[in-house]
N, C-alpha and C positions, 0 to 999 in steps of 0.2 A: 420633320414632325413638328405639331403643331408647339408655340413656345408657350410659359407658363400662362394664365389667365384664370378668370371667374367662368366656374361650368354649375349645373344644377344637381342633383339626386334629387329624388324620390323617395320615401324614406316613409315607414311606418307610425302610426300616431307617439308610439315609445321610442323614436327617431332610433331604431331598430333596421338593419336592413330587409328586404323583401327576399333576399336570398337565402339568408341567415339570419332568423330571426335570435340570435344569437350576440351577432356582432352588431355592438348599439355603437351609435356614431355622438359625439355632444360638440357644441357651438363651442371653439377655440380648441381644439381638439385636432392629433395630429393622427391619423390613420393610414395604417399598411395591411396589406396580405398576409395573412396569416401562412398562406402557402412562402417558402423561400425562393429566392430568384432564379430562374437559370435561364434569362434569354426568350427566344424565340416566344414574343407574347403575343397572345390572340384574347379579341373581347370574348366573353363567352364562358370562360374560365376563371377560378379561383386565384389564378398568379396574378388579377390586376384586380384593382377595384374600378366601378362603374361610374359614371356622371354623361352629361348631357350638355350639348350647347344652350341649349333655353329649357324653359320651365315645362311647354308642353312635351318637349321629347321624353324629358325626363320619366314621363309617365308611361311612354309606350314600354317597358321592358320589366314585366313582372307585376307591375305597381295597379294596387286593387283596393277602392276609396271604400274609408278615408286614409288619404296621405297626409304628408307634410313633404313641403320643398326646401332642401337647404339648401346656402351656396356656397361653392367651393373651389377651392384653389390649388391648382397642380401642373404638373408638366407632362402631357401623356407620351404612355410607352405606344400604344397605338389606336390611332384613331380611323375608327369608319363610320363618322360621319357623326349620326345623331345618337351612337354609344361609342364613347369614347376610356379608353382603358390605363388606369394611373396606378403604380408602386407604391404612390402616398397621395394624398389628400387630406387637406387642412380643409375644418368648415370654418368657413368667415362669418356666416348668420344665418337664422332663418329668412325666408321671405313670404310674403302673404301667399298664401294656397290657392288666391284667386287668379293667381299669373299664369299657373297651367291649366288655364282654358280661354287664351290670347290675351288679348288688347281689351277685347268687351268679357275678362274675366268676373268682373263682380255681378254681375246681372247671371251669368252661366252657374255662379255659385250661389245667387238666391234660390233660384232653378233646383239646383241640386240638395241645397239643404231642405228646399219646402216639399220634397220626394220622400222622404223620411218621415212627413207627418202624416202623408196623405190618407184620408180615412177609407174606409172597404167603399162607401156612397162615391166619394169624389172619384175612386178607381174606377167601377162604373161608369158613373159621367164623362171621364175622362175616354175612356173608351170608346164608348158610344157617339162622341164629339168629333172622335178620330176618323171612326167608317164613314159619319157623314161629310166630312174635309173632302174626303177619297184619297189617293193616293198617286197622283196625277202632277200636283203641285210639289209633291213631295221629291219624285223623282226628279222634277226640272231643274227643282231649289238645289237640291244634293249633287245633281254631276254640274250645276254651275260653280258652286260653291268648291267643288272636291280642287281645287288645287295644291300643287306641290307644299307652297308656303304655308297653307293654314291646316294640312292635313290629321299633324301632329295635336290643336287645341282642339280639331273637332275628333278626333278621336277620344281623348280626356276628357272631353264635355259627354259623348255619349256612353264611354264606359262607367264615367263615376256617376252619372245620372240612375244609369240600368243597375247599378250594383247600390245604389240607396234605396233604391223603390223595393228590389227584392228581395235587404236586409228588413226595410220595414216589416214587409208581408210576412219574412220568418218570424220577425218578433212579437207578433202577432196572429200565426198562424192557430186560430182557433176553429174551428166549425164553421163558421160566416165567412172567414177566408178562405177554409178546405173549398166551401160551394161558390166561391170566387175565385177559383184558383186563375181556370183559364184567364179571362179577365185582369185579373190584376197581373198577369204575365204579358199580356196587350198593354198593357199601362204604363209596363216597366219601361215598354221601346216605344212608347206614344211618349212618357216624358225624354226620356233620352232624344228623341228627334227634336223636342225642342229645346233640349239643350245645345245641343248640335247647331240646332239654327241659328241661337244667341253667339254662340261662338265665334258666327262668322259674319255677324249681322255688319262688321266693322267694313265687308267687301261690298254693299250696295255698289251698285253704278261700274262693277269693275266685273270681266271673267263671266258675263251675264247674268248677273244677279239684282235682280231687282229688287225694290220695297217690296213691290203685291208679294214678292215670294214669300222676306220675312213675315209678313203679316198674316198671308193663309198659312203659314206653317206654324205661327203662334196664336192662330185666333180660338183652337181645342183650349189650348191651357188658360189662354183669357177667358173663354167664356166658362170654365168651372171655377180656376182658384184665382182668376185677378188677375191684372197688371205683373208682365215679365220685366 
């Protein structure tokens, strides 16, 4: 079994778990399972607590933006891989929320936070910028890019993308977005692809991924809201 070290969580804006929003986690903070010990541990269950080798894993298991990422230190009871399952954890810190969307995370979280403001016009545009790209580029960019290694920050790049665009739209859902609906539902996953593709912009040159791909896959979002 894997020896003690630094692992990630996921963790809710009230650094609350996504399991439990119940059981809050705090920075110097020593946590266990509320459930008691008896052995035979399996992730998945209440007898361990969760964490993550890196920041993107962290997000694949429950975790629905906005998060926070803490980091943490423990000895796991059992590990399968990119969830890994601890009797205690200690948090040592937070870390920037831009690390669970790879190497090129701060460009993937301008991405994500300017999804949030986008107005009913620009959802529109945005859309309408998408069908004209086609969908051609999209597919090439995506299974070059889909490697083992990065699958994890483009997965959190295109979830917390899709999940900001279609908290905006609720919080705003008025009349002008009822008769937008379609549309700003096309928008959700037009920005989320280009979050997606910031994510892994870090892989040009590698796995077949060239420039022109990132470029026709981010030139929708250039030509409405600006510079990615």
């Amino acid at each position: 079994m894997s020896e003690a070290r630094t692992w990630f969580k996921a963790v809710r804006p009230d650094l609350s778990s996504f399991h439990d929003e119940t059981f809050v986690y705090r920075v110097g903070g020593i946590h266990r399972p509320r459930t008691p010990a008896n052995g035979g541990y399996e992730t998945c269950t209440d007898l361990v607590l969760h964490a993550s080798p890196t920041p993107p894993q962290a997000t694949r298991f429950n975790a629905q933006w906005p998060w926070r990422i803490l980091e943490v230190t423990g000895k796991p009871v059992v590990d399968d891989g990119p969830k890994v399952g601890f009797r205690q954890l200690k948090v040592i810190q937070e870390v920037d929320v831009a690390r669970s969307f790879g190497p090129n995370g701060s460009a993937v979280l301008k991405i994500v936070e300017r999804c949030e403001r986008l107005t009913i016009n620009e959802t529109l545009e945005l859309a309408d910028a998408w069908d004209a790209a086609g969908g051609a580029a999209w597919a090439a960019a995506g299974g070059a890019a889909r490697t083992d290694a990065w699958d994890a920050a483009w997965d959190a790049a295109w979830d917390a993308a899709r999940t900001a665009r279609a908290a905006a739209g609720a919080a705003a859902w008025d009349a002008a977005w009822d008769a937008a609906r379609t549309d700003a539902w096309d928008a959700a996953w037009d920005a989320a692809k280009t979050a997606a593709t910031m994510s892994v912009a870090d892989l040009v040159g590698q796995h077949g991924l060239g420039q022109h791909h990132i470029d026709t896959l981010t030139a929708p979002w250039r030509q409405v809201i600006g510079d990615t």
